[in-house]
C-alpha positions as a Markdown table, in Angstrom:
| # | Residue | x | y | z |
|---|---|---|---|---|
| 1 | Unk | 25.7 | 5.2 | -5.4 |
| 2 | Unk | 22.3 | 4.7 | -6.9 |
| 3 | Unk | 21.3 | 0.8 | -7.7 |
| 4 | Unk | 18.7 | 0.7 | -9.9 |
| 5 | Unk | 17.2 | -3.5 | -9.6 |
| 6 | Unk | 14.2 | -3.9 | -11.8 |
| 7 | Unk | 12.6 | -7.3 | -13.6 |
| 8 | Unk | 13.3 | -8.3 | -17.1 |
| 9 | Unk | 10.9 | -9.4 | -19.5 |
| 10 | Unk | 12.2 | -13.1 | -19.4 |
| 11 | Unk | 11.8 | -13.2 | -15.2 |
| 12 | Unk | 15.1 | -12.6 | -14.4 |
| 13 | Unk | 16.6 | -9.3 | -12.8 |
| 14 | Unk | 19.1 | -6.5 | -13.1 |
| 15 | Unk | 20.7 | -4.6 | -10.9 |
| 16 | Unk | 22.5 | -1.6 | -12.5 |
| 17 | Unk | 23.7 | 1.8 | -11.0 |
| 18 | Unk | 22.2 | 5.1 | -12.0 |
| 19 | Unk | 25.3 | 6.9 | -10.8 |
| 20 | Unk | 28.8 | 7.0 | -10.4 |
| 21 | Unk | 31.8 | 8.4 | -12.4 |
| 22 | Unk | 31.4 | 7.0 | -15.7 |
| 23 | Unk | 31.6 | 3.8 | -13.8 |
| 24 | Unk | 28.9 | 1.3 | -14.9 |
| 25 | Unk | 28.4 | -1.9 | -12.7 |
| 26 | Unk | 25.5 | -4.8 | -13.4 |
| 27 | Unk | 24.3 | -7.8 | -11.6 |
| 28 | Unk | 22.0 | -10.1 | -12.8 |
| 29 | Unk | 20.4 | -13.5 | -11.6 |
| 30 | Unk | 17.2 | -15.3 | -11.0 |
| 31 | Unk | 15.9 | -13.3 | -8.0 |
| 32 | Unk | 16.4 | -10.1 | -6.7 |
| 33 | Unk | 19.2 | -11.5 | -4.3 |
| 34 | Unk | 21.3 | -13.4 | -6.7 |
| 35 | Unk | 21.6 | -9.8 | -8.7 |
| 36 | Unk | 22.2 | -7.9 | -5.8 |
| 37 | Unk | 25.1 | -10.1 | -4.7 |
| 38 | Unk | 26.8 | -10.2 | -9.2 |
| 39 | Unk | 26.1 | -6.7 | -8.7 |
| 40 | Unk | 28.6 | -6.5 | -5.4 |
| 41 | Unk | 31.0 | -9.2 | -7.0 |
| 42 | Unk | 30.9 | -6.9 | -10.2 |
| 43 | Unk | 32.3 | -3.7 | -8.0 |
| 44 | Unk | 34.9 | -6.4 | -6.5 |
| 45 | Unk | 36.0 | -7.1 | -9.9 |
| 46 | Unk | 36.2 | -3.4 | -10.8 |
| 47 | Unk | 37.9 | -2.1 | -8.2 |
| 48 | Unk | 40.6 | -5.0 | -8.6 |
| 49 | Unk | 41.2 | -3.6 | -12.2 |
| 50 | Unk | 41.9 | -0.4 | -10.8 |
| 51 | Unk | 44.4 | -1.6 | -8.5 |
| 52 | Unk | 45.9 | -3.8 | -10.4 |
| 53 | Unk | 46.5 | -1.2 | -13.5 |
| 54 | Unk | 47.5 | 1.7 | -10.8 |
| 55 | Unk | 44.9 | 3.7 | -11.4 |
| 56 | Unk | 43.2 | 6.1 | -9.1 |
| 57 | Unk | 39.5 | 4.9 | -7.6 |
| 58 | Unk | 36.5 | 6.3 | -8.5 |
| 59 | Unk | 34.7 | 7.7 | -5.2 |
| 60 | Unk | 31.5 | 5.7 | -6.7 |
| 61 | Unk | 33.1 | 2.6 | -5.7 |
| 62 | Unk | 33.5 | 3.0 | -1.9 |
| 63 | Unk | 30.0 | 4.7 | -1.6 |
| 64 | Unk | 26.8 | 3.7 | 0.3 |
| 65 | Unk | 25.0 | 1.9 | -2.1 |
| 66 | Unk | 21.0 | 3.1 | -2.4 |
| 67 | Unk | 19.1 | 0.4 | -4.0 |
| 68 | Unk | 15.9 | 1.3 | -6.3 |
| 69 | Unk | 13.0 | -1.5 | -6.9 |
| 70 | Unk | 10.6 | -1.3 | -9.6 |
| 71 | Unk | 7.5 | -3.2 | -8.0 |
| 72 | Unk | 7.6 | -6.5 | -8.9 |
| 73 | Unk | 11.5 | -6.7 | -7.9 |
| 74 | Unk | 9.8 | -5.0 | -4.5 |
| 75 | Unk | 7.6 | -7.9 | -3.5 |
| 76 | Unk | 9.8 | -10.6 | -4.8 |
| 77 | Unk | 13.1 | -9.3 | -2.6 |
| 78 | Unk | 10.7 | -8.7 | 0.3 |
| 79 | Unk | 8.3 | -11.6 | 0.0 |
| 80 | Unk | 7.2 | -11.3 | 3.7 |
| 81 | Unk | 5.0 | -8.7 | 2.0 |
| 82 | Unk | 1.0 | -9.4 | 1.1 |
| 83 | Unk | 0.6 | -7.5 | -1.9 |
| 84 | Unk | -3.3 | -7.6 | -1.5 |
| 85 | Unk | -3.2 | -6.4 | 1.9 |
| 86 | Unk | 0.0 | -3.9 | 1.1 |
| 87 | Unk | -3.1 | -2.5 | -1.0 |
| 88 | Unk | -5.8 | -2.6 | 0.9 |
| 89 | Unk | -3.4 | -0.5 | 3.4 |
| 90 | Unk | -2.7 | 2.2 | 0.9 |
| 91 | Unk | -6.1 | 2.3 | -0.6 |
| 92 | Unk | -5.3 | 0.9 | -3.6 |
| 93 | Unk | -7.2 | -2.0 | -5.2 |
| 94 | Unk | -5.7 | -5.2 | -4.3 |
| 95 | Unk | -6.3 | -6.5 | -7.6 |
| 96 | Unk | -4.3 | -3.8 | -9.2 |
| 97 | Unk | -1.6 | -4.0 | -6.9 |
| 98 | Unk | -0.9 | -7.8 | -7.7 |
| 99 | Unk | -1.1 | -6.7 | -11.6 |
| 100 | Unk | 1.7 | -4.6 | -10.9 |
| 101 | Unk | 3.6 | -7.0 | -9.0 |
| 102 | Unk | 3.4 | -9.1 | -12.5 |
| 103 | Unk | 4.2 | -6.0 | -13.9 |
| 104 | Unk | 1.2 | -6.5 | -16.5 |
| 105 | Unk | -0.1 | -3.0 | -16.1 |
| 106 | Unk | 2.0 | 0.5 | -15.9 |
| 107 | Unk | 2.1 | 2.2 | -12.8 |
| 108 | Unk | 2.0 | 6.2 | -13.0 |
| 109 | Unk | 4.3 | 8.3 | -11.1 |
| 110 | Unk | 1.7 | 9.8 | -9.5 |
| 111 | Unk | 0.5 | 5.9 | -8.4 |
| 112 | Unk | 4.6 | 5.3 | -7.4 |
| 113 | Unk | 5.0 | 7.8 | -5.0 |
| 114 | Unk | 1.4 | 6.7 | -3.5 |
| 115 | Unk | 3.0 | 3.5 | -3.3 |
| 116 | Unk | 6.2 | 4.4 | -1.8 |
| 117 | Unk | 4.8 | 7.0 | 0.5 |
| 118 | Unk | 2.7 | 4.5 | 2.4 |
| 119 | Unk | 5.7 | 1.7 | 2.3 |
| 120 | Unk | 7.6 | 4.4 | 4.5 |
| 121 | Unk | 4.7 | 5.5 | 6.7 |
| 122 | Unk | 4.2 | 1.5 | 7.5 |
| 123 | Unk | 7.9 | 1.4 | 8.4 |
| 124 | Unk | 7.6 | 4.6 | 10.3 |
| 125 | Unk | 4.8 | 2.6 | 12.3 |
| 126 | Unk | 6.5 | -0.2 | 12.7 |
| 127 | Unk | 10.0 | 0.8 | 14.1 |
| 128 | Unk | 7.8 | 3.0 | 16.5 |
| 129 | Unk | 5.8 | 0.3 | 17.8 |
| 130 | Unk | 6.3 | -1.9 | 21.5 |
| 131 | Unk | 5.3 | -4.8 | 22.1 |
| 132 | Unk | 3.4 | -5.5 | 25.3 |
């Protein structure tokens, strides 16, 4: 299942899948985490009502679940990340890159898969690396 978990315009977050079976789940909460874990309680609840009416289990339900960040949902889950230097890294301006974390400027999709290209060659790099 896909797990869209994006920012709201009041700070909060969301946490909705993209796909499954006419099955539609949300979590919210305050950060990135507290949605992620309404969102798992949410697909507790549901599969409960399913059980407890009888009624045969959507697939969806007992799926790996793929979670999606817009930007600023990125950096606040994974604060261990330096937007500025994340930037510098992928040759985009560091300035920029912090105005998206706010998400006070829209990002192209071209600028996305930039983004998320370099995100996976880092992690590439880093689960190769030894340490000496």
């Amino acid at each position: 299942m896909k797990v869209s978990i994006e920012k709201q315009s009041d700070g909060s977050y969301i946490a909705y899948n993209t796909t499954g079976d006419h099955v539609t789940l949300i979590g919210t909460g305050d950060t990135v985490r507290e949605a992620k874990e309404d969102f798992f309680n949410s697909i507790e609840e549901v599969k409960e009502s399913y059980v407890e009416l009888g009624d045969t289990m959507p697939e969806c339900l007992s799926e790996d679940i793929e979670f999606r960040f817009d930007i600023s949902s990125l950096f606040e889950y994974y604060s261990m990340l330096n937007v500025s230097a994340l930037g510098r890294y992928l040759g985009i301006n560091d300035s920029l890159m912090r105005q998206y974390r706010k998400g006070d400027t829209p990002i192209s999709d071209r600028q996305l898969e930039k983004i998320e290209s370099g995100i996976h060659r880092l992690g590439s790099e880093l689960a190769s690396l030894r340490l000496v």
